[in-house]
TORDO-83307 format. One record per atom (N, C-alpha, C): atom name; x, y, z. Coordinates in Angstrom, 3 decimals, padded with zeros to 6 digits, always signed. Example, Ala and Ser with C-alpha at 12.3 -4.5 7.8 and 13.67 -1.06 7.14 Angstrom:
<kolkols>
KOLKOL at        x        y        z
KOLKOL  N +013.190 -005.690 +007.800
KOLKOL CA +012.300 -004.500 +007.800
KOLKOL  C +013.200 -003.300 +007.800
KOLKOL  N +012.850 -002.250 +007.080
KOLKOL CA +013.670 -001.060 +007.140
KOLKOL  C +012.900 +000.030 +007.870
</kolkols>
This chain:
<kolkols>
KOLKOL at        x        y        z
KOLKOL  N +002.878 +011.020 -018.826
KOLKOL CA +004.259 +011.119 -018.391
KOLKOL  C +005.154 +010.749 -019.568
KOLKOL  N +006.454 +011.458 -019.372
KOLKOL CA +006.953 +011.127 -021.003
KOLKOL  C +007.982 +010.257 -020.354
KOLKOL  N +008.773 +009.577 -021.135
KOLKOL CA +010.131 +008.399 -021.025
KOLKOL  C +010.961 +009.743 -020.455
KOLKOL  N +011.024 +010.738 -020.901
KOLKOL CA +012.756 +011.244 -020.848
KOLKOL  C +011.885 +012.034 -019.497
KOLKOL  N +011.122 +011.914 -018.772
KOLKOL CA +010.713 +012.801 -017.481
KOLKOL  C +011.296 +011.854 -016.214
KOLKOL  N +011.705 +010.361 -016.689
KOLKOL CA +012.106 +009.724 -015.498
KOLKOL  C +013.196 +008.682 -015.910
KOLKOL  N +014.020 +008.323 -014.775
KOLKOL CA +015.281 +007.258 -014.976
KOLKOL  C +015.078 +006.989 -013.518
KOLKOL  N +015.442 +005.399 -013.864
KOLKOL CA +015.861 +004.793 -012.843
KOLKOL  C +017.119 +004.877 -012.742
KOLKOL  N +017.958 +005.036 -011.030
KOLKOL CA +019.275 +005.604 -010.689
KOLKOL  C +019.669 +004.042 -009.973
KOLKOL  N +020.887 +003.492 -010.171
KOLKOL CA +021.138 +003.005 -009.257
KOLKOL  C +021.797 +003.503 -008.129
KOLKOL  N +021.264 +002.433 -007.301
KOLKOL CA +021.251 +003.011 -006.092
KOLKOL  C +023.130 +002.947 -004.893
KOLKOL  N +022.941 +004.017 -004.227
KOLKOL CA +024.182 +003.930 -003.614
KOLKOL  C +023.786 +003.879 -001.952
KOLKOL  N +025.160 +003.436 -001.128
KOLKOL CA +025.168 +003.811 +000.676
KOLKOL  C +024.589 +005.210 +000.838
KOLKOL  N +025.006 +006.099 -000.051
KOLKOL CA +024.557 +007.613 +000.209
KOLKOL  C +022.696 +007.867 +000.212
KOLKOL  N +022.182 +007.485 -000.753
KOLKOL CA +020.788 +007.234 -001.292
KOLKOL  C +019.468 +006.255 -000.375
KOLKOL  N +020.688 +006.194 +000.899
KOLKOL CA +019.546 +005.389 +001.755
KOLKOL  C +018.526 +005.860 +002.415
KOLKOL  N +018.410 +007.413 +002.861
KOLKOL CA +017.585 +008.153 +003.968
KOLKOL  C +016.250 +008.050 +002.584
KOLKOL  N +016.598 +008.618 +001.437
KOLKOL CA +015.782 +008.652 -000.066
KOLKOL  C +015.201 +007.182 +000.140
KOLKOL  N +015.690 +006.334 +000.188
KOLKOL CA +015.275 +004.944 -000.402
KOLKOL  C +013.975 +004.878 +001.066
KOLKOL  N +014.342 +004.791 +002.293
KOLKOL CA +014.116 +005.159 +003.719
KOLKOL  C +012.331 +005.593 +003.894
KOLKOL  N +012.505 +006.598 +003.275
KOLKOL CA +011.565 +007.588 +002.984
KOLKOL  C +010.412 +006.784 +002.095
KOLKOL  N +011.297 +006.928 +001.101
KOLKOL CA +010.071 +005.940 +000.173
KOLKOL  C +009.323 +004.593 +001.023
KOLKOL  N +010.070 +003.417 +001.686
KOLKOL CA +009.423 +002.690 +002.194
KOLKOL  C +008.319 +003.201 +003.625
KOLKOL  N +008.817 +004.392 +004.128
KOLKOL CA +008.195 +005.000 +005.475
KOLKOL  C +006.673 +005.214 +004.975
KOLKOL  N +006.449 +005.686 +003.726
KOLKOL CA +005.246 +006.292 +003.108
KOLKOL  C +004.154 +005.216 +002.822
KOLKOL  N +003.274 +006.029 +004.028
KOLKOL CA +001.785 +005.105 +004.053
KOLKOL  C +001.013 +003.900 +003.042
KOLKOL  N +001.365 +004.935 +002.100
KOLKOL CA +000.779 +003.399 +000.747
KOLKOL  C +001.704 +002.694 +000.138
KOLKOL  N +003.061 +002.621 +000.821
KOLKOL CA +003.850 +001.466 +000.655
KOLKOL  C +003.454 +000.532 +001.593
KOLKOL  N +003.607 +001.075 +003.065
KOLKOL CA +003.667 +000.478 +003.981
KOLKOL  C +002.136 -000.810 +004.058
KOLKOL  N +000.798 -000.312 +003.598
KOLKOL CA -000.271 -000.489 +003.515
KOLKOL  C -000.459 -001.685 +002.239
KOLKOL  N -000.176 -001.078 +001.158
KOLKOL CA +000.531 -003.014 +000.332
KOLKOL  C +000.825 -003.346 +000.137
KOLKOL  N +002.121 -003.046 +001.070
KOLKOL CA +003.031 -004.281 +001.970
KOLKOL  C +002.732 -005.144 +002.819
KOLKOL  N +001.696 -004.667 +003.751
KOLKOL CA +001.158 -005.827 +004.489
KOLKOL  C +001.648 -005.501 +005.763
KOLKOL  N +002.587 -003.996 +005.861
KOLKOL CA +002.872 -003.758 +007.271
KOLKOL  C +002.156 -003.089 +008.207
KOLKOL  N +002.456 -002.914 +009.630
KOLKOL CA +001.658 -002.109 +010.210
KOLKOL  C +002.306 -001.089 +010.389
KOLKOL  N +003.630 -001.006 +010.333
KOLKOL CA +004.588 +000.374 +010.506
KOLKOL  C +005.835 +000.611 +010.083
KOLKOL  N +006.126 +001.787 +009.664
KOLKOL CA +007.593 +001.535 +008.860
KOLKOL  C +008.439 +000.873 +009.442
KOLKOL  N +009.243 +000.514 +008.618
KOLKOL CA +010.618 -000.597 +009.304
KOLKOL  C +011.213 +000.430 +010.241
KOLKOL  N +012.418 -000.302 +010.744
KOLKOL CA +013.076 -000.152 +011.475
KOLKOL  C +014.657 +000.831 +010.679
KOLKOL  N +014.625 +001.690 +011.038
KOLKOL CA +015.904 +002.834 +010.556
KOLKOL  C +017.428 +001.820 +010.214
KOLKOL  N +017.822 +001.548 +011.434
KOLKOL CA +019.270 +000.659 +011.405
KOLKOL  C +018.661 -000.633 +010.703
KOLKOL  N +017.827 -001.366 +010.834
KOLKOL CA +017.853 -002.860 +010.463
KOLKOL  C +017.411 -002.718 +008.993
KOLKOL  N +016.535 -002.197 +008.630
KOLKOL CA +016.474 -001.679 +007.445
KOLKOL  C +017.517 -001.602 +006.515
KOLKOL  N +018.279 -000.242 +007.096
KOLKOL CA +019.987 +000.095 +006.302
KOLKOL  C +020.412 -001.101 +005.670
KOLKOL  N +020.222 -002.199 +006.901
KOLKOL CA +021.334 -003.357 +005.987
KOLKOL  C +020.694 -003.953 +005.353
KOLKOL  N +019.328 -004.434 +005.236
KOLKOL CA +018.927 -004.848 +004.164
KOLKOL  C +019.289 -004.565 +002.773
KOLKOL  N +018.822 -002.867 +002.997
KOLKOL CA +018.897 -002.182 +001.919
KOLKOL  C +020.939 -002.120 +001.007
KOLKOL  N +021.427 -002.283 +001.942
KOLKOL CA +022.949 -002.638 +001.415
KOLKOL  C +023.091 -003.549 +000.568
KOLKOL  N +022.194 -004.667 +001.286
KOLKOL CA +022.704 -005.656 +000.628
KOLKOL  C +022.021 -006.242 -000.933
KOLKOL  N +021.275 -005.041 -001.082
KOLKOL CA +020.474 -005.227 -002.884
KOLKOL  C +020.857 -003.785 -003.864
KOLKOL  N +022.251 -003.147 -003.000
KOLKOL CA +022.475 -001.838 -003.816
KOLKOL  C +022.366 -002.741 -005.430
KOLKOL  N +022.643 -001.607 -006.356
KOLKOL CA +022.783 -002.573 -007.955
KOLKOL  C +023.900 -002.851 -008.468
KOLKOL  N +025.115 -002.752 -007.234
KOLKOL CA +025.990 -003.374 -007.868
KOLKOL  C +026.272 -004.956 -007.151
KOLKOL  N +025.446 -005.148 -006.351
KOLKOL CA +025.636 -006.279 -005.602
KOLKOL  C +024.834 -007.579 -006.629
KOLKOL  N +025.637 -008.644 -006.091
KOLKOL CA +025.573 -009.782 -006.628
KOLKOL  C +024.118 -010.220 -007.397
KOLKOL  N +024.021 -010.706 -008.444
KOLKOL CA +022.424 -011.289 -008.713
KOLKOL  C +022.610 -012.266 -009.997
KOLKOL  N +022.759 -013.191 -009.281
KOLKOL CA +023.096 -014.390 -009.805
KOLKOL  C +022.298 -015.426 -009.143
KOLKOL  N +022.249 -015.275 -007.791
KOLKOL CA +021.494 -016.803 -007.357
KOLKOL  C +019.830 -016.190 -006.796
KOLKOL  N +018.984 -017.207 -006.719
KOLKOL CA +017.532 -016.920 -006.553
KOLKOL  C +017.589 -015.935 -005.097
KOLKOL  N +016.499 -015.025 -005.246
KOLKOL CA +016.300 -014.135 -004.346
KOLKOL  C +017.276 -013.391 -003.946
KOLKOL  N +018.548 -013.045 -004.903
KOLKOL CA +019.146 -011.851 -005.217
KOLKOL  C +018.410 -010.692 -005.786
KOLKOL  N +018.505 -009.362 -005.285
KOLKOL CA +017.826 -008.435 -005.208
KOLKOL  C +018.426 -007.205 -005.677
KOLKOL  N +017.938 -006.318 -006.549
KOLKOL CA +018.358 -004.859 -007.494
KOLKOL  C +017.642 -004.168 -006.960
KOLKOL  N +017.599 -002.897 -006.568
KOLKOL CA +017.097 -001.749 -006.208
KOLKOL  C +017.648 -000.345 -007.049
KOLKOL  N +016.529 +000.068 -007.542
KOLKOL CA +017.288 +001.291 -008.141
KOLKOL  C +015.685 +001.720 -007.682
KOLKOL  N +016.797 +003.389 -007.627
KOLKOL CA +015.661 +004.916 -007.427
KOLKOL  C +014.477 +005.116 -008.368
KOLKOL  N +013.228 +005.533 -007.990
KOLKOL CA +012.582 +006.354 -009.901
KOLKOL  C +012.944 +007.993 -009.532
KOLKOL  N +013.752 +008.545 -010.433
KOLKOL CA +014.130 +009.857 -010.333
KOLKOL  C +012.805 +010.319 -011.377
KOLKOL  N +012.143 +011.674 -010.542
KOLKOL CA +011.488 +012.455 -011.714
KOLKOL  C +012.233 +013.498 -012.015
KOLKOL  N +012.037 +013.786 -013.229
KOLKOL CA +013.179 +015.315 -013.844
KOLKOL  C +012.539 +016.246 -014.044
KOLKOL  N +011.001 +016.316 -013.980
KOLKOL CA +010.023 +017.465 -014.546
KOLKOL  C +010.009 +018.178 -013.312
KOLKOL  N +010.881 +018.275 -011.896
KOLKOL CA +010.296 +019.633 -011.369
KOLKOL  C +011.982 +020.254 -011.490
KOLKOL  N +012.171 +021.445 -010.675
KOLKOL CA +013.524 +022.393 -011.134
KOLKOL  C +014.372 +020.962 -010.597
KOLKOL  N +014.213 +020.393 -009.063
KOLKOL CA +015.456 +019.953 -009.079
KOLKOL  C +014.927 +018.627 -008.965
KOLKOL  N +015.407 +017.434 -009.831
KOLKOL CA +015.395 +016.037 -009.605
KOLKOL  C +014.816 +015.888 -008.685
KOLKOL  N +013.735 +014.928 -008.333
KOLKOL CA +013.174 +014.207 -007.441
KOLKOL  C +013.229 +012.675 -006.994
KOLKOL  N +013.120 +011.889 -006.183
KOLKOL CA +012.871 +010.937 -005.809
KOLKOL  C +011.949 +010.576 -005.323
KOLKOL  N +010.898 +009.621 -005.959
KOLKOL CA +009.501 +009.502 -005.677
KOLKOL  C +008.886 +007.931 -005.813
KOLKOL  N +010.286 +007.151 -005.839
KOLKOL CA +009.827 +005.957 -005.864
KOLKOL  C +011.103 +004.967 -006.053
KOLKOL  N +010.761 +003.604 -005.935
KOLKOL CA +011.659 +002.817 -006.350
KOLKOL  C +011.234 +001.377 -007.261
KOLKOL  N +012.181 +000.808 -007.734
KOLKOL CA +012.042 +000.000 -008.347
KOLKOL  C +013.096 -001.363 -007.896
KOLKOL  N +012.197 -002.838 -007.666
KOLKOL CA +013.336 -003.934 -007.232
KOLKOL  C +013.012 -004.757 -008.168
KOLKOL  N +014.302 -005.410 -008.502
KOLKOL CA +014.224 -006.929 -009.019
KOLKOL  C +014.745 -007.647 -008.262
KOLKOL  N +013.461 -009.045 -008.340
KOLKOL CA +014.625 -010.083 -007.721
KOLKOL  C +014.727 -011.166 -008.696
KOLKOL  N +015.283 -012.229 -008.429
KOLKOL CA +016.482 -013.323 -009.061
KOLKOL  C +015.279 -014.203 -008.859
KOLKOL  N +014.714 -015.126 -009.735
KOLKOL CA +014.468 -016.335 -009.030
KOLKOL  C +014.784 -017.706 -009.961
KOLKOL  N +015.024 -018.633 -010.146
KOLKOL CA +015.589 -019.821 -010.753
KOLKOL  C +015.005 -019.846 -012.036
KOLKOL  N +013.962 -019.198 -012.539
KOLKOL CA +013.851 -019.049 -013.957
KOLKOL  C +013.300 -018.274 -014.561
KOLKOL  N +013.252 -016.907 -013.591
KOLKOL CA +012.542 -015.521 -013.893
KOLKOL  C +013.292 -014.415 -012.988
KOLKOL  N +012.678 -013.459 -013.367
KOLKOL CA +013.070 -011.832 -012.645
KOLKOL  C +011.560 -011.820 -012.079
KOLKOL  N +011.086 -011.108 -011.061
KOLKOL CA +010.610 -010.395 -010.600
KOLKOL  C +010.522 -009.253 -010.610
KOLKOL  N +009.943 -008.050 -010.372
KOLKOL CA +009.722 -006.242 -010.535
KOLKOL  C +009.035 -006.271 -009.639
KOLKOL  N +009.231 -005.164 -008.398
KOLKOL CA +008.372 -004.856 -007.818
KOLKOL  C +008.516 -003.132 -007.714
KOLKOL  N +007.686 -002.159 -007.463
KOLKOL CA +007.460 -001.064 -007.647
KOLKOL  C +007.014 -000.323 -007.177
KOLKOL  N +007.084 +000.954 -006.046
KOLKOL CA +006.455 +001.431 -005.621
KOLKOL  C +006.607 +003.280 -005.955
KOLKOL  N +005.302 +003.938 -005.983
KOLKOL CA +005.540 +005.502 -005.979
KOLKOL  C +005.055 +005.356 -005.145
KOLKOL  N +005.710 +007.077 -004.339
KOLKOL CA +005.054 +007.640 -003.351
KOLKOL  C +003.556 +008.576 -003.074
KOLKOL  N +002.697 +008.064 -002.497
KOLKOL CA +001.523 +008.770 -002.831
KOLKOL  C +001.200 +009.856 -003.513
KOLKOL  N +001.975 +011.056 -003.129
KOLKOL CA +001.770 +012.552 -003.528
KOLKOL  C +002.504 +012.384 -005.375
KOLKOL  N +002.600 +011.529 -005.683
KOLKOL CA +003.127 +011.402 -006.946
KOLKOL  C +002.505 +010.454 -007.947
KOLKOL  N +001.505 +009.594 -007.447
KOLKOL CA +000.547 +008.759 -007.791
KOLKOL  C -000.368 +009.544 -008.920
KOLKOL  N -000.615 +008.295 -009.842
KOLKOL CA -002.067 +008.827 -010.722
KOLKOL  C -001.301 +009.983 -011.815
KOLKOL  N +000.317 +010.159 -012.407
KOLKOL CA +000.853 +010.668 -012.699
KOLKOL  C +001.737 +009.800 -014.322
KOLKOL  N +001.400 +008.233 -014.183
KOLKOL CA +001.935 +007.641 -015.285
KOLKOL  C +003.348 +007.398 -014.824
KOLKOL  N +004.148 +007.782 -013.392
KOLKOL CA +005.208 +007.883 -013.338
KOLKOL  C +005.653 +006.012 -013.066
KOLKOL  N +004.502 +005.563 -012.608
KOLKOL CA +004.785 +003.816 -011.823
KOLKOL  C +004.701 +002.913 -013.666
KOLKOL  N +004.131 +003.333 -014.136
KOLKOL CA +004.034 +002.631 -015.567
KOLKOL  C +005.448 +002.537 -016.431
KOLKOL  N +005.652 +003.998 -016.498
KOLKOL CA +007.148 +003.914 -017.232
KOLKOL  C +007.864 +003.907 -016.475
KOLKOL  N +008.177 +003.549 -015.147
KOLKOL CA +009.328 +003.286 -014.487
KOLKOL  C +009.236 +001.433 -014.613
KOLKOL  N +007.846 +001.052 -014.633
KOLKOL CA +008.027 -000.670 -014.741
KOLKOL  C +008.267 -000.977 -016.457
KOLKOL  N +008.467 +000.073 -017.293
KOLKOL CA +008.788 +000.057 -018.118
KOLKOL  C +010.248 -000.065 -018.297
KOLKOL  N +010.738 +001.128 -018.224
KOLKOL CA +012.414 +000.887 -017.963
KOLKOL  C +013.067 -000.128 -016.707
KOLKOL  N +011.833 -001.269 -015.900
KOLKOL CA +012.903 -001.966 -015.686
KOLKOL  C +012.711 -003.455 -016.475
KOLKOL  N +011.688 -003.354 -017.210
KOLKOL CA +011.671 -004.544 -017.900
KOLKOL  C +012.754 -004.630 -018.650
KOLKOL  N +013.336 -003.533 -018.978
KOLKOL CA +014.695 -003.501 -020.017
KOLKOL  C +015.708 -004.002 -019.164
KOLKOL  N +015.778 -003.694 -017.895
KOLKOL CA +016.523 -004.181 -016.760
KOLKOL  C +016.666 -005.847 -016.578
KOLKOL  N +015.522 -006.041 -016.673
KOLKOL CA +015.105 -007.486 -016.147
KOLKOL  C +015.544 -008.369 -017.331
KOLKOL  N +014.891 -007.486 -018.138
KOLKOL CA +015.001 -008.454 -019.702
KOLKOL  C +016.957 -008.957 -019.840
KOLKOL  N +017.871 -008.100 -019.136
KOLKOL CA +019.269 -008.811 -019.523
KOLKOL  C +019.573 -010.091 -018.604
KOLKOL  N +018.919 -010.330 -017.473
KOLKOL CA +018.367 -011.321 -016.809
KOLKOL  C +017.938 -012.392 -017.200
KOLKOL  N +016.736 -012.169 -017.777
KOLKOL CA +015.753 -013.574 -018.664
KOLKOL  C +014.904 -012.949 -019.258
KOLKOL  N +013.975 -014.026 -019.768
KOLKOL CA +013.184 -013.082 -020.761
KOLKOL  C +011.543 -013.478 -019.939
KOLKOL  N +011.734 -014.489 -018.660
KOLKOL CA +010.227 -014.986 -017.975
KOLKOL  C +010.782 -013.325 -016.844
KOLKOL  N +009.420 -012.457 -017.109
KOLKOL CA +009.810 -011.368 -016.042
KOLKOL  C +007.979 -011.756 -016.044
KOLKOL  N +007.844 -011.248 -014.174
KOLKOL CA +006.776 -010.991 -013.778
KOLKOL  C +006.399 -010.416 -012.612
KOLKOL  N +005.154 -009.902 -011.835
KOLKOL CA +005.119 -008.436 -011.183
KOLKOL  C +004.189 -009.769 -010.174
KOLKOL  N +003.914 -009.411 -008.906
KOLKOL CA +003.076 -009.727 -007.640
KOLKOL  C +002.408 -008.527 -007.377
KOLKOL  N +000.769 -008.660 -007.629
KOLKOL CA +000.149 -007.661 -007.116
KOLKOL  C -000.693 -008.106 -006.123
KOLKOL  N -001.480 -007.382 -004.849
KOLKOL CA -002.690 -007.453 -004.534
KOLKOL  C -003.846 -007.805 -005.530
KOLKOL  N -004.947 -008.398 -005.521
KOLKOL CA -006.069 -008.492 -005.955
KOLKOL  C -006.947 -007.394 -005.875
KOLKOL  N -006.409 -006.504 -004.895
KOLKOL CA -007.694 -004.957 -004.482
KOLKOL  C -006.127 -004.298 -005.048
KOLKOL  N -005.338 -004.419 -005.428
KOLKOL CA -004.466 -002.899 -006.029
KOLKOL  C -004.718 -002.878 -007.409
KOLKOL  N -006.136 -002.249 -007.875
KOLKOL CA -006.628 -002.000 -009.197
KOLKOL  C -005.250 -001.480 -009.744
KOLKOL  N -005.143 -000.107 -009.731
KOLKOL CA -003.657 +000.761 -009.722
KOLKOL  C -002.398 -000.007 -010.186
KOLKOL  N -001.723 -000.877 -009.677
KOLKOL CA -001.019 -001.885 -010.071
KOLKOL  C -001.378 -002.397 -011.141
KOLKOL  N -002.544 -002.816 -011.097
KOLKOL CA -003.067 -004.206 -012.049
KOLKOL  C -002.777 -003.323 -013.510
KOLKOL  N -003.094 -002.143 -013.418
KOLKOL CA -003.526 -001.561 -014.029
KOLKOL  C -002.059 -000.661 -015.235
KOLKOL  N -001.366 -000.621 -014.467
KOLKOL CA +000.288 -000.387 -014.512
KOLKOL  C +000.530 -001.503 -015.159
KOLKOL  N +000.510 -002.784 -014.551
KOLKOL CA +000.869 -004.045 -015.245
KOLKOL  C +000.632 -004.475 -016.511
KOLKOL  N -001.054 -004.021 -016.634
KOLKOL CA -001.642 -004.775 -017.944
KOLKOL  C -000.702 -003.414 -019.087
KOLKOL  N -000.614 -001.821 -018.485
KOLKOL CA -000.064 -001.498 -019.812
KOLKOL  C +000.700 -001.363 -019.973
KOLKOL  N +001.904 -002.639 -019.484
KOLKOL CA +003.408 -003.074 -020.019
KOLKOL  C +003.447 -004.222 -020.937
KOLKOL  N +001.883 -004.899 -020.774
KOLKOL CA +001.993 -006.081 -021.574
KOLKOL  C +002.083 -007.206 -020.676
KOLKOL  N +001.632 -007.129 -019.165
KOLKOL CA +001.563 -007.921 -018.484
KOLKOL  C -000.204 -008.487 -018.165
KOLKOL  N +000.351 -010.125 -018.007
KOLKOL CA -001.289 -010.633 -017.947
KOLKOL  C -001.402 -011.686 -016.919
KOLKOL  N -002.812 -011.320 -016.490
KOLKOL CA -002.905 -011.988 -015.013
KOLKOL  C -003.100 -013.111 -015.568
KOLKOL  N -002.551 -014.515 -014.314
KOLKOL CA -002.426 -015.617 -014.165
KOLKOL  C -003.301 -015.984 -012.715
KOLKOL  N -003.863 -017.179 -012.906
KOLKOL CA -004.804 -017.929 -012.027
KOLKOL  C -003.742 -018.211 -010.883
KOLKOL  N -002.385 -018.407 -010.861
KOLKOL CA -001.404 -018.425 -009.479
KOLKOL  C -001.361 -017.240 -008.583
KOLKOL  N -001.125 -017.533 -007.585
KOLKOL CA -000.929 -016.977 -006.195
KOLKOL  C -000.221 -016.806 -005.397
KOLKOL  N +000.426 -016.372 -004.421
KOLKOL CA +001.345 -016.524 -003.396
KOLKOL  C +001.160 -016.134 -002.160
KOLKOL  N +001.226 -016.668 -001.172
KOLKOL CA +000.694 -016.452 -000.168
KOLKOL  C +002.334 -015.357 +000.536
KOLKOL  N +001.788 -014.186 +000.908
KOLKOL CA +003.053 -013.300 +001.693
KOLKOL  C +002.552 -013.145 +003.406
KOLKOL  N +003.329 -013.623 +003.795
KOLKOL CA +003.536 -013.166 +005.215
KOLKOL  C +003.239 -011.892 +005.847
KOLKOL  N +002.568 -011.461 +007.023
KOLKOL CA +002.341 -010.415 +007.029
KOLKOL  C +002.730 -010.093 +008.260
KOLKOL  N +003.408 -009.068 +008.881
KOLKOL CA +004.883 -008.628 +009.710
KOLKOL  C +003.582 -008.940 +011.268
KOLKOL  N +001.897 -008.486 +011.216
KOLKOL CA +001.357 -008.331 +012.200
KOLKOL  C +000.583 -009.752 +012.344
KOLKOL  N +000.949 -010.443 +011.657
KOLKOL CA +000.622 -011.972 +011.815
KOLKOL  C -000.969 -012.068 +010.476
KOLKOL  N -001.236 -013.153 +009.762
KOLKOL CA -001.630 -013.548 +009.065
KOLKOL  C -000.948 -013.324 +007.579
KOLKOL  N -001.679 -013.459 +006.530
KOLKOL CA -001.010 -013.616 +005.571
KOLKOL  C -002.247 -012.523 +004.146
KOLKOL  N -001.467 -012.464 +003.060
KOLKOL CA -001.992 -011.712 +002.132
KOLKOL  C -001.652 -012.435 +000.633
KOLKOL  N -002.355 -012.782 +000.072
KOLKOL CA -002.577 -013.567 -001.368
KOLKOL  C -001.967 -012.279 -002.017
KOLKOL  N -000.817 -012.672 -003.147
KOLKOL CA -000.280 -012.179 -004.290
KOLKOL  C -000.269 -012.706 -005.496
KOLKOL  N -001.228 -012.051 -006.825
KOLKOL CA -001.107 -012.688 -008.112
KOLKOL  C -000.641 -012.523 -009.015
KOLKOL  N +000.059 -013.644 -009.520
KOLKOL CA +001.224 -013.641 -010.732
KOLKOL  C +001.226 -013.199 -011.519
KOLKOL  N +001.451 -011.955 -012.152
KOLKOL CA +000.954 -011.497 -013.362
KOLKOL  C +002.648 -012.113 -014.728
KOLKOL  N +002.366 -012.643 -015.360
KOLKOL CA +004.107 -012.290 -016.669
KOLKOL  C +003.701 -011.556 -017.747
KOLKOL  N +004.710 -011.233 -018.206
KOLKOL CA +004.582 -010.585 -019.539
KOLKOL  C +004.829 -011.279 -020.763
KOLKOL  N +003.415 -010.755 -021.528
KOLKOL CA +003.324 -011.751 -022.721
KOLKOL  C +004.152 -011.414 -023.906
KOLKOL  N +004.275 -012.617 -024.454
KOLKOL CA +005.121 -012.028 -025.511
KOLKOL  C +006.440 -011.080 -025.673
</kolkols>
C-alpha cells in the first residue's frame, strides 16, 4: 500500500452512517469484545462527542478520524482511526473493515496517526488482543514493542478481555 493511497479525514456530523458502518462490521465488533453492533441513536452521540474538532486536552478525550482509500475510482471509507488523551500518553486505536484487510491499509493509517499523536506527546501506544496476530503485527511495523502490561476491558456480554500495551520505541 503506498502513503499517497490513503488519508486520514477528520471526521464530521455528516460522516456518521460511514463511521456507523465501520463499527457494525463483524471483525470490529468481534475485537471489541461485543456481541452486537451498537445501538444507531446512542452510538450517534458518542460518536459526536470525539468528532476532531472536539476538545482533547483532559484524559480520555477522544479523536476520531476516517481511513479514506483513494486507489478505487471513487474514495472509499474502510476504516477508522481513534486517539485518546491519557495523563501522559496518546493512545491509537484502529480498525479496517474486513473486505479491506491483509491490504497494508491498517499499517499506514497507524502510521499517519502517529504523526497525529506525536503533536500530543511523544509516550504514544496501541492495546491489542494477545490472539490479534494482525494487529501485533501492524504494531511491530511502526516501531511499536510489546510490553509485559495489561489491561483488563470490560466486555458489553459480561466478563472481561486482557489488552497488551504495546509503545513505540524510540
Amino acid at each position: 500500500m503506498n502513503s499517497s493511497d490513503i488519508e486520514l479525514i477528520e471526521t464530521s456530523k455528516e460522516l456518521y452512517d460511514q463511521y456507523f458502518a465501520i463499527r457494525s462490521d463483524r471483525t470490529d465488533i468481534y475485537w471489541n469484545g461485543y456481541d452486537s453492533p451498537p445501538d444507531y441513536d446512542s452510538f450517534r452521540e458518542i460518536y459526536l462527542s470525539r468528532l476532531s474538532s472536539a476538545r482533547f486536552t483532559e484524559p480520555e478525550d477522544r479523536r476520531l478520524y476516517l481511513i479514506k482509500l483513494k486507489t478505487d475510482a471513487e474514495p472509499k471509507t474502510v476504516g477508522f482511526v481513534q486517539l485518546i488523551k491519557h495523563s501522559d500518553s496518546v493512545e491509537i486505536g484502529y480498525t479496517v473493515v474486513e473486505e479491506y484487510q491483509r491490504r497494508g491499509i491498517a499499517t499506514e493509517a497507524l502510521r499517519l496517526a502517529i504523526s497525529l499523536a506525536k503533536e500530543h506527546s511523544e509516550n504514544i501506544c496501541v492495546k491489542i488482543r494477545d490472539d490479534n496476530i494482525a494487529s501485533q503485527s501492524v504494531a511491530k511495523k511502526n516501531g511499536f514493542v510489546s510490553t509485559s502490561a495489561t489491561e483488563p476491558r470490560n466486555l458489553s456480554g459480561g466478563g472481561t478481555m486482557l489488552l497488551r500495551i504495546y509503545v513505540l520505541s524510540g
